[in-house]
C-alpha positions as CSV (number, residue, x, y, z in Angstrom):
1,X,31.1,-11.4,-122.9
2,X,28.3,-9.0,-122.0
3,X,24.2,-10.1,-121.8
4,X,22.5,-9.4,-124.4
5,X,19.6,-6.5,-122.4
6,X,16.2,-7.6,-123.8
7,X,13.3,-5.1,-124.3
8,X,9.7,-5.8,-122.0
9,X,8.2,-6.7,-125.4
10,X,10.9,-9.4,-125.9
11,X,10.7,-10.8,-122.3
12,X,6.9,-11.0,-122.3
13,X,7.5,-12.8,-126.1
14,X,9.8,-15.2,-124.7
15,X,8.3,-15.6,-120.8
16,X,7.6,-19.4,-121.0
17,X,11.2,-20.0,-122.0
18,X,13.2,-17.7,-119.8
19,X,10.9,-19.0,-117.1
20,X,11.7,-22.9,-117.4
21,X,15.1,-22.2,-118.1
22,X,15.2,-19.8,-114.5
23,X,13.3,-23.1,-112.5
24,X,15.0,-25.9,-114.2
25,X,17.5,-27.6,-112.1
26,X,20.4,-27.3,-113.0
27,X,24.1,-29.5,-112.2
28,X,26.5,-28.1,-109.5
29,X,29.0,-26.8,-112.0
30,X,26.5,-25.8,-114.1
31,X,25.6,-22.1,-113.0
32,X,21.7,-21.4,-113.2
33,X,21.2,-18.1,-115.5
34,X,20.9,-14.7,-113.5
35,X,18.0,-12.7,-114.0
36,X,18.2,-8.8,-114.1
37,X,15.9,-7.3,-111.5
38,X,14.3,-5.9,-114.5
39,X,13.7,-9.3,-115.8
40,X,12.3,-10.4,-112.9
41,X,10.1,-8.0,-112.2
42,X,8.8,-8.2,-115.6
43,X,8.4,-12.4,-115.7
44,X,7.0,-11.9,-112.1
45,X,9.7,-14.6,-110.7
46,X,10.4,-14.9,-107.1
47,X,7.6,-13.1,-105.9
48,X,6.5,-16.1,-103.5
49,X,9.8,-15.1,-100.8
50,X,10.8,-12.7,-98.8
51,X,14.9,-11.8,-98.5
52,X,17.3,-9.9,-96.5
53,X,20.8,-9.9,-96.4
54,X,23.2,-8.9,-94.2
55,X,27.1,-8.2,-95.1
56,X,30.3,-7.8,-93.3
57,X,29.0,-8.7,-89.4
58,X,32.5,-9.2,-87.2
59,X,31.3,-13.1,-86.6
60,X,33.1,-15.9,-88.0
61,X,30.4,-17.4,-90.3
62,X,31.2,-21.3,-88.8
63,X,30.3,-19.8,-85.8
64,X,26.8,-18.2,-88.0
65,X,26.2,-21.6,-89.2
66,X,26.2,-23.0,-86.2
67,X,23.2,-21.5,-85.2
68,X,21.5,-21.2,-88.8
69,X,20.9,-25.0,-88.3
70,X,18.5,-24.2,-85.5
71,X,16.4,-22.6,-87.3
72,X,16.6,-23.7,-91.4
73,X,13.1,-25.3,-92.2
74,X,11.3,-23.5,-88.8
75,X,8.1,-21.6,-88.9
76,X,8.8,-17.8,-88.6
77,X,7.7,-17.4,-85.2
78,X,9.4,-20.8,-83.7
79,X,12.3,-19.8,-85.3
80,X,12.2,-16.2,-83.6
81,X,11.5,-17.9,-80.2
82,X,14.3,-20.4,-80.3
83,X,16.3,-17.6,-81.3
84,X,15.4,-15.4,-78.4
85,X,17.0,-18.0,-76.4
86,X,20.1,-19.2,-78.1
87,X,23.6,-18.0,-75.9
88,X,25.9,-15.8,-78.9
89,X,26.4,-12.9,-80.4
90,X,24.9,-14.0,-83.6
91,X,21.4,-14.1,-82.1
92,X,20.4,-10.4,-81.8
93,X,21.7,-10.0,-85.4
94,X,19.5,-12.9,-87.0
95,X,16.4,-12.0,-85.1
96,X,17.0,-8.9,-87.1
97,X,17.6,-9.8,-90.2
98,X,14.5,-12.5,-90.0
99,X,12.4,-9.8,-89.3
100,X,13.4,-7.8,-92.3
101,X,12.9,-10.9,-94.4
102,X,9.1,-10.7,-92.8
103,X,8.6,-7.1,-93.8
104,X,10.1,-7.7,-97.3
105,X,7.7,-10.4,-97.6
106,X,4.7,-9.2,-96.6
107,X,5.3,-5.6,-98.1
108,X,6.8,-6.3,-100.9
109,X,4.8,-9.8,-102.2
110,X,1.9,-9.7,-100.3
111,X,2.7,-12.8,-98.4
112,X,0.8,-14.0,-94.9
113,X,2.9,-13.4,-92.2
114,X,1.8,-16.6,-90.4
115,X,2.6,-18.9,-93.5
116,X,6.2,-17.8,-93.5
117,X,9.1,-20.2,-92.7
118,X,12.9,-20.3,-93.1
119,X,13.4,-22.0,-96.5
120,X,17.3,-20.8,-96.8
121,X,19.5,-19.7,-94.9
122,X,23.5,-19.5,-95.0
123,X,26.6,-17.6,-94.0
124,X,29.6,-17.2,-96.2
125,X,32.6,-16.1,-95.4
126,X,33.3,-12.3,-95.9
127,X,36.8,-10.3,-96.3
128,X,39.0,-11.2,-93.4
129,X,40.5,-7.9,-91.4
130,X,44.6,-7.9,-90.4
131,X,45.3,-6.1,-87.2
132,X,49.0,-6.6,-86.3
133,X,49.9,-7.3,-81.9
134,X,53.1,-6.1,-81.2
135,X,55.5,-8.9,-80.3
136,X,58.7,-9.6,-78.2
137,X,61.4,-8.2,-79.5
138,X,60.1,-5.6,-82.1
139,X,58.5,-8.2,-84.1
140,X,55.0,-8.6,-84.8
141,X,51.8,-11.4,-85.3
142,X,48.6,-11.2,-86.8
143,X,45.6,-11.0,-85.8
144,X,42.5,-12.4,-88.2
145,X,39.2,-10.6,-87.5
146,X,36.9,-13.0,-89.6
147,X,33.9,-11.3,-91.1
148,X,30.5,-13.2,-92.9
149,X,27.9,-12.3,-95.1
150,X,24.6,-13.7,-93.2
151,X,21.5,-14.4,-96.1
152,X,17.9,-15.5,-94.9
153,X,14.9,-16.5,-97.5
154,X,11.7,-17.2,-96.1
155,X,8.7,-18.6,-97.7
156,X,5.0,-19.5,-97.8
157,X,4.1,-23.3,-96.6
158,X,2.3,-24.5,-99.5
């Protein structure tokens, strides 16, 4: 079943409605209704966050979440300086993606760079690689290389 691809007019015709229906909270099986970037651009929604996303880093994403905790609900630059700090691989790649979450922010919304803190931020599990170690007796084992998809959203404190 495709969407049904609205026109500006209609969007702008029907902006209250899309709108409530986009904010309104919806049930866990319930899925909330996917805006186009089109749409979204045109009913000016999420233009209060900045996002960055990064896919397919070789970390196991329990070991990602482990550290996101540190730092969900921090102010940018606490989060940043606890970061800094924190023993693991995953460090260096978060500091980066939070700073391209800044940049997206601030270039792209207009948002104040010293108002920004973590809102979200998850890991989920990406595609796992198979490498194969050669066993005893010409057999073989796997090896699981685990991968994650890393997402950050920051946000303006109210």
């Amino acid at each position: 079943m495709a969407k049904k691809v609205m026109s500006k007019d209609e969007l702008l015709a029907n902006k209250e409605q899309l709108v409530a229906d986009y904010r309104a909270r919806h049930q866990r099986n319930q899925k909330k209704p996917l805006l186009t970037k089109k749409e979204r651009k045109v009913l000016d929604v999420d233009r209060d966050r900045g996002y960055a996303q990064a896919k397919f880093i070789r970390i196991n994403a329990f070991k990602v979440n482990a550290v996101l905790k540190l730092i969900r609900g921090k102010m940018l630059t606490e989060a940043l300086a606890i970061l800094m700090y924190t023993p693991g691989a995953v460090s260096p790649v978060l500091i980066k993606l939070l700073k391209s979450a800044e940049a997206n922010a601030v270039n792209n919304n207009n948002l104040s760079r010293d108002d920004l803190y973590v809102a979200e931020c998850y890991a989920n599990q990406g595609p796992t690689l198979k490498r194969f170690r050669a066993r005893a007796r010409g057999g073989a084992s796997r090896i699981w290389k685990r991968t994650s998809h890393i997402t950050v959203v920051l946000r303006e404190k109210a």
